[in-house]
PDB file of N, H, CA, C and O in Angstrom:
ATOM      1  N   UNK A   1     -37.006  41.611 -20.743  1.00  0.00           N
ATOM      2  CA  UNK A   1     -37.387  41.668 -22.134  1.00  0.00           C
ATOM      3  C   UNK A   1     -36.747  42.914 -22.750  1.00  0.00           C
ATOM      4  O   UNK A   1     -36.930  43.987 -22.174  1.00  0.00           O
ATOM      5  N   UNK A   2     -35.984  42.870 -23.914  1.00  0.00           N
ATOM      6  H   UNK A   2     -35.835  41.999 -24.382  1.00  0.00           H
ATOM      7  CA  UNK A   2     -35.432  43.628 -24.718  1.00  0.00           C
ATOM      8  C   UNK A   2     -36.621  44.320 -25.898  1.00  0.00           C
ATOM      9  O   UNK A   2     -37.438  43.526 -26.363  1.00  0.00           O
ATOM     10  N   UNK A   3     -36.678  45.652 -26.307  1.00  0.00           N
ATOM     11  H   UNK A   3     -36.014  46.298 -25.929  1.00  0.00           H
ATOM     12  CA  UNK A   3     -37.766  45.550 -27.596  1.00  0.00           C
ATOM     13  C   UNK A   3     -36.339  46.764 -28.062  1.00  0.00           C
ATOM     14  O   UNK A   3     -35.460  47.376 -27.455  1.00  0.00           O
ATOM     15  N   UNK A   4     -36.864  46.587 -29.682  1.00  0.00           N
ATOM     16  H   UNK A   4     -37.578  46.089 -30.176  1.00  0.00           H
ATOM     17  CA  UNK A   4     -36.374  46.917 -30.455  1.00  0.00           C
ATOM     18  C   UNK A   4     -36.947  47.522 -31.998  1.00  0.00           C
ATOM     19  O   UNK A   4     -37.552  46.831 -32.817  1.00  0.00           O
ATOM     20  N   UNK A   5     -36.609  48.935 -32.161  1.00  0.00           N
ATOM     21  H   UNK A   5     -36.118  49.497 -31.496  1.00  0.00           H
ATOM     22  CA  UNK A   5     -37.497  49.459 -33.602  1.00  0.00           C
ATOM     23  C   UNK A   5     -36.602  49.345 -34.570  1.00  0.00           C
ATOM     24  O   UNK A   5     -35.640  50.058 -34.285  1.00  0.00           O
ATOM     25  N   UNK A   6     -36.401  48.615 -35.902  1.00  0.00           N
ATOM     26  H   UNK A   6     -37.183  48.036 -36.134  1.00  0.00           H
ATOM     27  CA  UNK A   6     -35.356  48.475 -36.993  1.00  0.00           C
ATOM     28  C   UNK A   6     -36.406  50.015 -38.145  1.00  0.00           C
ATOM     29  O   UNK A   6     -37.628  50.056 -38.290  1.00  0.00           O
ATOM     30  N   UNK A   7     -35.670  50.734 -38.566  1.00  0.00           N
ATOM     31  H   UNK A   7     -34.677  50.700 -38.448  1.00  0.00           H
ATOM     32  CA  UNK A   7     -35.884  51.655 -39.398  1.00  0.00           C
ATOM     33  C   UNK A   7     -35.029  51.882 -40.848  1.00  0.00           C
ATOM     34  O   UNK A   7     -34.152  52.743 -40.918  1.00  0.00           O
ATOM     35  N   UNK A   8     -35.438  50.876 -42.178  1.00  0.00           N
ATOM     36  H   UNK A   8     -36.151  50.176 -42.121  1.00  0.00           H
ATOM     37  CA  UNK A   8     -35.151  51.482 -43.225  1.00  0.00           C
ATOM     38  C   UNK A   8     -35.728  52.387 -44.201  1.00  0.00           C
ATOM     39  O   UNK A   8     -36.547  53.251 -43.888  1.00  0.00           O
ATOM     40  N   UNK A   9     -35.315  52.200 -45.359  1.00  0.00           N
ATOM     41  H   UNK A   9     -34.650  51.498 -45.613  1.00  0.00           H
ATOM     42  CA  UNK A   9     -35.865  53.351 -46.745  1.00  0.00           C
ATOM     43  C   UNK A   9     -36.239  52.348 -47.482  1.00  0.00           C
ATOM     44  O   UNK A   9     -37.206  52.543 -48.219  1.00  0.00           O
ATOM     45  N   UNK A  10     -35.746  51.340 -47.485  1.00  0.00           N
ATOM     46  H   UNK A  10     -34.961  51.181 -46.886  1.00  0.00           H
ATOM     47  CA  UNK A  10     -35.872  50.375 -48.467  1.00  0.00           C
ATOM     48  C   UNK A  10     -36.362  49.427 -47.682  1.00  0.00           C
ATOM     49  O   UNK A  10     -35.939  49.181 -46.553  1.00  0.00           O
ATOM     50  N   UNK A  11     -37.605  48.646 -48.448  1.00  0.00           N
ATOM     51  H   UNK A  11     -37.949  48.846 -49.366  1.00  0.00           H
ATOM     52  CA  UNK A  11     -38.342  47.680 -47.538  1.00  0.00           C
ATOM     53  C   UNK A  11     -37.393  46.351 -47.638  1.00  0.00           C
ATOM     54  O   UNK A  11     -37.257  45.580 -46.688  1.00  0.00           O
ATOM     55  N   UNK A  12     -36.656  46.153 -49.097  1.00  0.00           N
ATOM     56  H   UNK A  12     -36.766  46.779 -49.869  1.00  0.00           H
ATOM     57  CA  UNK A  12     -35.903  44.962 -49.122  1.00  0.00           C
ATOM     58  C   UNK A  12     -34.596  44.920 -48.085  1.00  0.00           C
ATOM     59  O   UNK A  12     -34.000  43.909 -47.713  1.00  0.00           O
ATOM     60  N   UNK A  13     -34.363  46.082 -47.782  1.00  0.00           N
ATOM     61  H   UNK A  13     -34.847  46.904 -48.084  1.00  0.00           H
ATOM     62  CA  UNK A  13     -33.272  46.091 -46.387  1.00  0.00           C
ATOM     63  C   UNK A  13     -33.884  45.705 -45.312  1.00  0.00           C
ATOM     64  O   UNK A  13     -33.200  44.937 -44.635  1.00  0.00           O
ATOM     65  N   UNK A  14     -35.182  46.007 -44.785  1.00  0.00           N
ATOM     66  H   UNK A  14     -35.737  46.631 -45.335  1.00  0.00           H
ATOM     67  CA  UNK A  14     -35.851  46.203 -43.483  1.00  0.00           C
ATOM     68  C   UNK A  14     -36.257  44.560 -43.370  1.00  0.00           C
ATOM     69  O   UNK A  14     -36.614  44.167 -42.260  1.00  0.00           O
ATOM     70  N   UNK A  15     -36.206  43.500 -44.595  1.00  0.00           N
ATOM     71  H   UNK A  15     -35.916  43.819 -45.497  1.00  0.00           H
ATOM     72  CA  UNK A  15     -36.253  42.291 -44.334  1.00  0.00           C
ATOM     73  C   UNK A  15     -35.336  41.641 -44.278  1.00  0.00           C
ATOM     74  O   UNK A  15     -35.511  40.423 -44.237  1.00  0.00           O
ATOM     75  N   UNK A  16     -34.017  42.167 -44.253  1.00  0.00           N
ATOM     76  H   UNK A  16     -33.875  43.156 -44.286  1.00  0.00           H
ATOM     77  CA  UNK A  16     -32.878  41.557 -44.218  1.00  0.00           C
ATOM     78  C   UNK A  16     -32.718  41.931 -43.104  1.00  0.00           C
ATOM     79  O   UNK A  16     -32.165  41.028 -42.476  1.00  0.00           O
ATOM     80  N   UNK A  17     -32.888  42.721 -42.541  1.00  0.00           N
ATOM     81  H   UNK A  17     -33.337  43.454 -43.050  1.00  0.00           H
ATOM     82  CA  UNK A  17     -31.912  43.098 -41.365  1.00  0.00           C
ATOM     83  C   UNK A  17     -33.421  42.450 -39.837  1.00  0.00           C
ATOM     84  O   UNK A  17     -33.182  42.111 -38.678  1.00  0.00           O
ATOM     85  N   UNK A  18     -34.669  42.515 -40.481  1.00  0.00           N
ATOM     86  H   UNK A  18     -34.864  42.790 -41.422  1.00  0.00           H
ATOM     87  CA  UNK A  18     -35.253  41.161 -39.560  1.00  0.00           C
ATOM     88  C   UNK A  18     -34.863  40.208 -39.402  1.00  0.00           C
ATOM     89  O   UNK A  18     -34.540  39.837 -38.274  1.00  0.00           O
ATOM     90  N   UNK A  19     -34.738  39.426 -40.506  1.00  0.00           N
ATOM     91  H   UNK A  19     -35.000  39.728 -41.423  1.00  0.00           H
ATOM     92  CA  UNK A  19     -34.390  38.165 -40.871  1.00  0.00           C
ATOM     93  C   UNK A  19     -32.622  38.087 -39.978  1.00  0.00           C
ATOM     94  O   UNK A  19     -32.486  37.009 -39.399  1.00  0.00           O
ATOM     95  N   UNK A  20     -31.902  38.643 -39.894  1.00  0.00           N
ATOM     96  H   UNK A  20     -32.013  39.519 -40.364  1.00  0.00           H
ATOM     97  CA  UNK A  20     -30.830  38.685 -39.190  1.00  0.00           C
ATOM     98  C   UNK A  20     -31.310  38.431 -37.796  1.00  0.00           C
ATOM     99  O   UNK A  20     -31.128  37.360 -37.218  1.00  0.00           O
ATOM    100  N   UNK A  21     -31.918  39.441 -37.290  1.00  0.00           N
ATOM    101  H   UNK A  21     -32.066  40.311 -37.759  1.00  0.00           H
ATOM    102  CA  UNK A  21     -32.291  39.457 -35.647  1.00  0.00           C
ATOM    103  C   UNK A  21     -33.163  38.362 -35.332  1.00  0.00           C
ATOM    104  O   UNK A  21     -33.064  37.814 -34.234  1.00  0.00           O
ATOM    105  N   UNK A  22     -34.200  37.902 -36.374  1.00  0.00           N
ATOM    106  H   UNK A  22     -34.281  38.347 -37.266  1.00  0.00           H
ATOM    107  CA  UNK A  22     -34.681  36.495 -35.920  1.00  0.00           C
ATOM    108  C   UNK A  22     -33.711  35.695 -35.607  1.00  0.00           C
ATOM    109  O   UNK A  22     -33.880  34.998 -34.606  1.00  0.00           O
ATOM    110  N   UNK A  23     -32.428  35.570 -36.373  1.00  0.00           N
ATOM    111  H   UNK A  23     -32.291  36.136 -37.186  1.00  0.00           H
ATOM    112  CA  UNK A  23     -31.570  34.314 -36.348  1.00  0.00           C
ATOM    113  C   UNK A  23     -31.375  34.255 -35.319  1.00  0.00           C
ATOM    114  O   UNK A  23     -31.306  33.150 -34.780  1.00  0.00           O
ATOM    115  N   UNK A  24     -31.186  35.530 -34.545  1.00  0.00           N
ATOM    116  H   UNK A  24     -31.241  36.427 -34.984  1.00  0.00           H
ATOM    117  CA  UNK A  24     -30.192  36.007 -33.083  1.00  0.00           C
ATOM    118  C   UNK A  24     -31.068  35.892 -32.486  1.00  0.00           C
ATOM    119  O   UNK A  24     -30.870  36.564 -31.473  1.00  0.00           O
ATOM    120  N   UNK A  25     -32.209  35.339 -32.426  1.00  0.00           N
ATOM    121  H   UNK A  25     -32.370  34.793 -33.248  1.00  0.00           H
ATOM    122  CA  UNK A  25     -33.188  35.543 -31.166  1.00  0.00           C
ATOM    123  C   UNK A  25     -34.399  36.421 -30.852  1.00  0.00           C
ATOM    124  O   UNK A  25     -35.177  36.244 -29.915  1.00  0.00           O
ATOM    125  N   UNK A  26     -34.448  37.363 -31.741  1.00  0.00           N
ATOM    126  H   UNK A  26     -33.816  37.506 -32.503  1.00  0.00           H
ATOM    127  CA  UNK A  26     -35.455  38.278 -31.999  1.00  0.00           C
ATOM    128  C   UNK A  26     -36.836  38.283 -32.589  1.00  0.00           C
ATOM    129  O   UNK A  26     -36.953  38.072 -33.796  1.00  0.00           O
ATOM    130  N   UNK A  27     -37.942  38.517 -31.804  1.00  0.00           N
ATOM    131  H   UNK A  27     -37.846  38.689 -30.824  1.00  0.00           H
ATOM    132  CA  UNK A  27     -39.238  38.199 -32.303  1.00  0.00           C
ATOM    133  C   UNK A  27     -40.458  39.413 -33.119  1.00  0.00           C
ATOM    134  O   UNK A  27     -41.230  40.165 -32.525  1.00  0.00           O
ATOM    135  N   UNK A  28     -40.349  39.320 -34.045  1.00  0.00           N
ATOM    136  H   UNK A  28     -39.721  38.709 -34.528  1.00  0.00           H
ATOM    137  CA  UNK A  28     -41.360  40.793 -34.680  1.00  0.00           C
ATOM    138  C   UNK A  28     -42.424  40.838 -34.092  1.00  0.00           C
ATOM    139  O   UNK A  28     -43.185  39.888 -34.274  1.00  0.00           O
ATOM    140  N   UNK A  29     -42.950  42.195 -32.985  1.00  0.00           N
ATOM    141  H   UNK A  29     -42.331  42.967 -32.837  1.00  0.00           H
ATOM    142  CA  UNK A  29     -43.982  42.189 -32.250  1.00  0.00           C
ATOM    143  C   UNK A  29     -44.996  43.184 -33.294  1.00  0.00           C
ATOM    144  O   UNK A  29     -44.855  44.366 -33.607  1.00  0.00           O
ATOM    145  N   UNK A  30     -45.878  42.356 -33.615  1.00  0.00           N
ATOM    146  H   UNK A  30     -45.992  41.395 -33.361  1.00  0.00           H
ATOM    147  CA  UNK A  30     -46.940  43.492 -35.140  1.00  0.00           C
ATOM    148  C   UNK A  30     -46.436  43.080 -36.061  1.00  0.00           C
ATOM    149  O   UNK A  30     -45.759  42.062 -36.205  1.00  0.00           O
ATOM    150  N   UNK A  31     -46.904  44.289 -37.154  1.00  0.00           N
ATOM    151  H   UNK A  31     -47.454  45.116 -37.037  1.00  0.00           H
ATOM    152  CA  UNK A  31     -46.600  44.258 -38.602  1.00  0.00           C
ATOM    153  C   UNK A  31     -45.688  45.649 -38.276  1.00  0.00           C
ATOM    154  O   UNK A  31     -45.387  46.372 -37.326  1.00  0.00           O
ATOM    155  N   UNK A  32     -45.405  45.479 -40.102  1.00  0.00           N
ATOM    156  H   UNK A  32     -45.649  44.892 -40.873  1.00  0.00           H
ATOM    157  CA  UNK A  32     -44.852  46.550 -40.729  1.00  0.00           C
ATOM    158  C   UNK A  32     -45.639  47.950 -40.859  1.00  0.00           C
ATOM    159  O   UNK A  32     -46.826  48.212 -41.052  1.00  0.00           O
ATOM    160  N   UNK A  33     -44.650  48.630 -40.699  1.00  0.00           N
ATOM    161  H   UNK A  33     -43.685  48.417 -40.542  1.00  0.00           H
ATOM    162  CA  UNK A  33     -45.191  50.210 -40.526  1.00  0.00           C
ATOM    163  C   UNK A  33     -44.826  51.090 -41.693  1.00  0.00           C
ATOM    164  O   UNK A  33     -43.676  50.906 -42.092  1.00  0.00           O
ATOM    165  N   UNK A  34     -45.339  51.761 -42.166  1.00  0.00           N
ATOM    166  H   UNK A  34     -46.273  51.911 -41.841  1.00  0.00           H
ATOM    167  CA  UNK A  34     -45.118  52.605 -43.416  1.00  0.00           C
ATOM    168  C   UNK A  34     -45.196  54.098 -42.939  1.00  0.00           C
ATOM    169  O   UNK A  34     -46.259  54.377 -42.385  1.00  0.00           O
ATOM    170  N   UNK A  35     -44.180  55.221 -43.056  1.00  0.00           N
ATOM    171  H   UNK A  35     -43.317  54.994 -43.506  1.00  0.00           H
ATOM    172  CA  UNK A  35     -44.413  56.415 -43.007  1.00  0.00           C
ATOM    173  C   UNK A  35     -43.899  57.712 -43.846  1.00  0.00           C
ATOM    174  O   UNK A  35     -42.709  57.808 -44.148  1.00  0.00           O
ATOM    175  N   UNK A  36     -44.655  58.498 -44.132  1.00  0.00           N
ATOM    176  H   UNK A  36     -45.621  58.420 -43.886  1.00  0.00           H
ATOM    177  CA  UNK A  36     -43.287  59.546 -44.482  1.00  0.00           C
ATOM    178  C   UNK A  36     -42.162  59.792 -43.457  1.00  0.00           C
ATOM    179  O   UNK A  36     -42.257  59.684 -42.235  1.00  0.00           O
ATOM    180  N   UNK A  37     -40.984  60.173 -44.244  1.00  0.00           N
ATOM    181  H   UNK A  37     -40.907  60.260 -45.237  1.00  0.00           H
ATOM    182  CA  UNK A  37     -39.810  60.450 -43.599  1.00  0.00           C
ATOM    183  C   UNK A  37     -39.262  61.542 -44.066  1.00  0.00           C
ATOM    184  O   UNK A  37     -38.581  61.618 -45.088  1.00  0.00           O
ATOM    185  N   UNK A  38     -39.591  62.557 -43.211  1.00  0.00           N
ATOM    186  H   UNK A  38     -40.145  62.495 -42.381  1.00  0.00           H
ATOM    187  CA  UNK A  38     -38.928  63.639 -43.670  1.00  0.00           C
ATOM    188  C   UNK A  38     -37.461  63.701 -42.613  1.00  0.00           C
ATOM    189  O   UNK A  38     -36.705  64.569 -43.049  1.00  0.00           O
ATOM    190  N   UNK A  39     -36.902  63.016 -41.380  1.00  0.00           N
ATOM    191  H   UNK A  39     -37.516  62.311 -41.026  1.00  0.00           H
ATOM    192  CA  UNK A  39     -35.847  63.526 -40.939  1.00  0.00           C
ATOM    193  C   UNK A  39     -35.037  62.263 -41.425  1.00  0.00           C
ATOM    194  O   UNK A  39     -34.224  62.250 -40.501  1.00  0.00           O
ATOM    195  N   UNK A  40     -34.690  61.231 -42.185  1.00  0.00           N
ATOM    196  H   UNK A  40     -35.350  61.241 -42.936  1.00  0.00           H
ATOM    197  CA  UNK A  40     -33.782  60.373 -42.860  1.00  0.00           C
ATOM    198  C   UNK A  40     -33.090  61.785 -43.667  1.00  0.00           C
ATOM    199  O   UNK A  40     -32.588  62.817 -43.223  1.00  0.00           O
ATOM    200  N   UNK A  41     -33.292  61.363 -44.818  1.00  0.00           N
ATOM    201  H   UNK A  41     -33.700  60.524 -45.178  1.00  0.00           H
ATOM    202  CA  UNK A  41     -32.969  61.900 -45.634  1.00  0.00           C
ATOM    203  C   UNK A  41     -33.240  63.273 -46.519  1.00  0.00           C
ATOM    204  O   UNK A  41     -32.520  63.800 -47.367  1.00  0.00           O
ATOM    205  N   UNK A  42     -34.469  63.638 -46.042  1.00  0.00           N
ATOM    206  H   UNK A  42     -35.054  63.209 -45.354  1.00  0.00           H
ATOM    207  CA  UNK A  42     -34.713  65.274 -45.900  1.00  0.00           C
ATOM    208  C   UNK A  42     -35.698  65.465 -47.154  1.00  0.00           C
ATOM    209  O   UNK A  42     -36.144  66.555 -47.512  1.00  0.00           O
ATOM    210  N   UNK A  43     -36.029  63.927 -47.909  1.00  0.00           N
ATOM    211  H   UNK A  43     -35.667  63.042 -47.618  1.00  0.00           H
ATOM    212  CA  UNK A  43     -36.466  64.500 -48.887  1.00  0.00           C
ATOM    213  C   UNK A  43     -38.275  63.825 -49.173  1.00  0.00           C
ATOM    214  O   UNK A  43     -38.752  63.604 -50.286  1.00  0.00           O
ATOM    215  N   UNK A  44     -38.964  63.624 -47.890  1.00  0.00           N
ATOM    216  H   UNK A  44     -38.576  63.803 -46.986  1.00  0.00           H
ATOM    217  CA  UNK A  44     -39.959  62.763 -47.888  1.00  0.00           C
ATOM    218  C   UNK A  44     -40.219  61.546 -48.510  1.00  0.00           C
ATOM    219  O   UNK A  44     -41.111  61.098 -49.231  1.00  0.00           O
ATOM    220  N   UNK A  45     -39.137  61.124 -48.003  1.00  0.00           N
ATOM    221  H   UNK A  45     -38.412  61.488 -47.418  1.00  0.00           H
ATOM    222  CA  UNK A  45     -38.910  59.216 -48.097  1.00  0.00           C
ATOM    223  C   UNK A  45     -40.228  58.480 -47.494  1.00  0.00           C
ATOM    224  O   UNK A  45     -40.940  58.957 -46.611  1.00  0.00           O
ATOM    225  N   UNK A  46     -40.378  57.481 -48.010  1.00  0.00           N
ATOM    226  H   UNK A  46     -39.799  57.094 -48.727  1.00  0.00           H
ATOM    227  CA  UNK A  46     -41.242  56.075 -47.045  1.00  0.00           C
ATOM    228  C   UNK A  46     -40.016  55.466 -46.463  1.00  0.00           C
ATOM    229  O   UNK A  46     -38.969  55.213 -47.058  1.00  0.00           O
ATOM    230  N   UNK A  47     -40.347  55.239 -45.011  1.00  0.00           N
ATOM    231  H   UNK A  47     -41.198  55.445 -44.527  1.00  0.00           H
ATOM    232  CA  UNK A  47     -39.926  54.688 -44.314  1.00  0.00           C
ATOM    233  C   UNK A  47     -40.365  53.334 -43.454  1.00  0.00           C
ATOM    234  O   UNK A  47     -41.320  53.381 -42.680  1.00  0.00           O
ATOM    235  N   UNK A  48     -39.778  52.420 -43.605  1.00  0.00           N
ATOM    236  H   UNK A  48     -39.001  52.381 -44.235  1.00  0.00           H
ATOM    237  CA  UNK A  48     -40.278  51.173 -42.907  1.00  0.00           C
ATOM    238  C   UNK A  48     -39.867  50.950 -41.639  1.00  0.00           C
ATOM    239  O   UNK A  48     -38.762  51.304 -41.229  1.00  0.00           O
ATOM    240  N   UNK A  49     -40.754  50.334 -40.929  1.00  0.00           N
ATOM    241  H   UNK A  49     -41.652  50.046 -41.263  1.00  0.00           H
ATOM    242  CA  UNK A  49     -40.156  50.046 -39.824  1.00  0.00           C
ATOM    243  C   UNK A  49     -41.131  48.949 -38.706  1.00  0.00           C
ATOM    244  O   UNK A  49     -42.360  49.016 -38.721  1.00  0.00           O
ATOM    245  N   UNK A  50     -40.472  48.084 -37.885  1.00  0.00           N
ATOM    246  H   UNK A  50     -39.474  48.029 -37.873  1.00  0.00           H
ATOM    247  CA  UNK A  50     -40.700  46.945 -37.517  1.00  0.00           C
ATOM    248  C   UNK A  50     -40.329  46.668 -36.134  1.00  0.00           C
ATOM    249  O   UNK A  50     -39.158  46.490 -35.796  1.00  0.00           O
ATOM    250  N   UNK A  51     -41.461  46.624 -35.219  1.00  0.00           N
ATOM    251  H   UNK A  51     -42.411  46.768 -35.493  1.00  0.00           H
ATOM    252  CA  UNK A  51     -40.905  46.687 -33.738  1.00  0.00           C
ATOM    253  C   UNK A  51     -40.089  45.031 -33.538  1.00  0.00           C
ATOM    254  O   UNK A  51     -40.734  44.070 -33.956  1.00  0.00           O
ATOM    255  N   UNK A  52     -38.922  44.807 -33.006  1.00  0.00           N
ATOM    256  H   UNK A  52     -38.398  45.588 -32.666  1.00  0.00           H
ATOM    257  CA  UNK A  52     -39.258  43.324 -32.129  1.00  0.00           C
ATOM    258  C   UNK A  52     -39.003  43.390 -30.683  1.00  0.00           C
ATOM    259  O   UNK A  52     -39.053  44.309 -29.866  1.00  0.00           O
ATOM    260  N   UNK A  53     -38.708  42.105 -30.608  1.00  0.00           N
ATOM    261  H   UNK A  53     -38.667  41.358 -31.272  1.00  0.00           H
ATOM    262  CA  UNK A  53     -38.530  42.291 -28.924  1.00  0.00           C
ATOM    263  C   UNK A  53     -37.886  40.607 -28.780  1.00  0.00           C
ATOM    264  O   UNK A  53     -37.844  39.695 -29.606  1.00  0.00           O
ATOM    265  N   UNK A  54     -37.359  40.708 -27.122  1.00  0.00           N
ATOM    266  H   UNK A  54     -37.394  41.449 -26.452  1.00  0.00           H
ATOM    267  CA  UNK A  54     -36.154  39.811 -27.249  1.00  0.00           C
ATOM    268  C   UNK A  54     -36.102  39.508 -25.372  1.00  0.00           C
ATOM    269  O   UNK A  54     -35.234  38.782 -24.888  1.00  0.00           O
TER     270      UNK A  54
END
C-alpha cells in the first residue's frame, strides 16, 4: 500500500489535483484538512490538504 499527502493554498487546486490521482488509482483516506501555513509561503496562508493511499 502506497499513502500519499497532496498539499495546496488553494482549495480549487487541491480538488483538481485529487480528482487526477483518483483517475490513476488513488483513494482519499478522511476528509480535508485545513491549516495555517506559515512555511509555504511565509505569509500565514490556509493550507489544504488530503491524505490518499494506493
Amino acid at each position: 500500500m502506497e499513502y500519499l499527502v497532496l498539499r495546496e493554498i488553494h482549495l480549487g487546486y487541491l480538488i483538481e489535483a485529487v480528482n487526477k490521482h483518483i483517475e490513476k488509482g488513488w483513494k482519499p483516506q478522511g476528509g480535508v484538512n485545513a491549516c495555517r501555513d506559515k512555511w509555504g509561503a511565509g505569509n500565514n496562508e490556509i493550507a489544504y490538504l488530503q491524505a490518499l493511499i494506493k
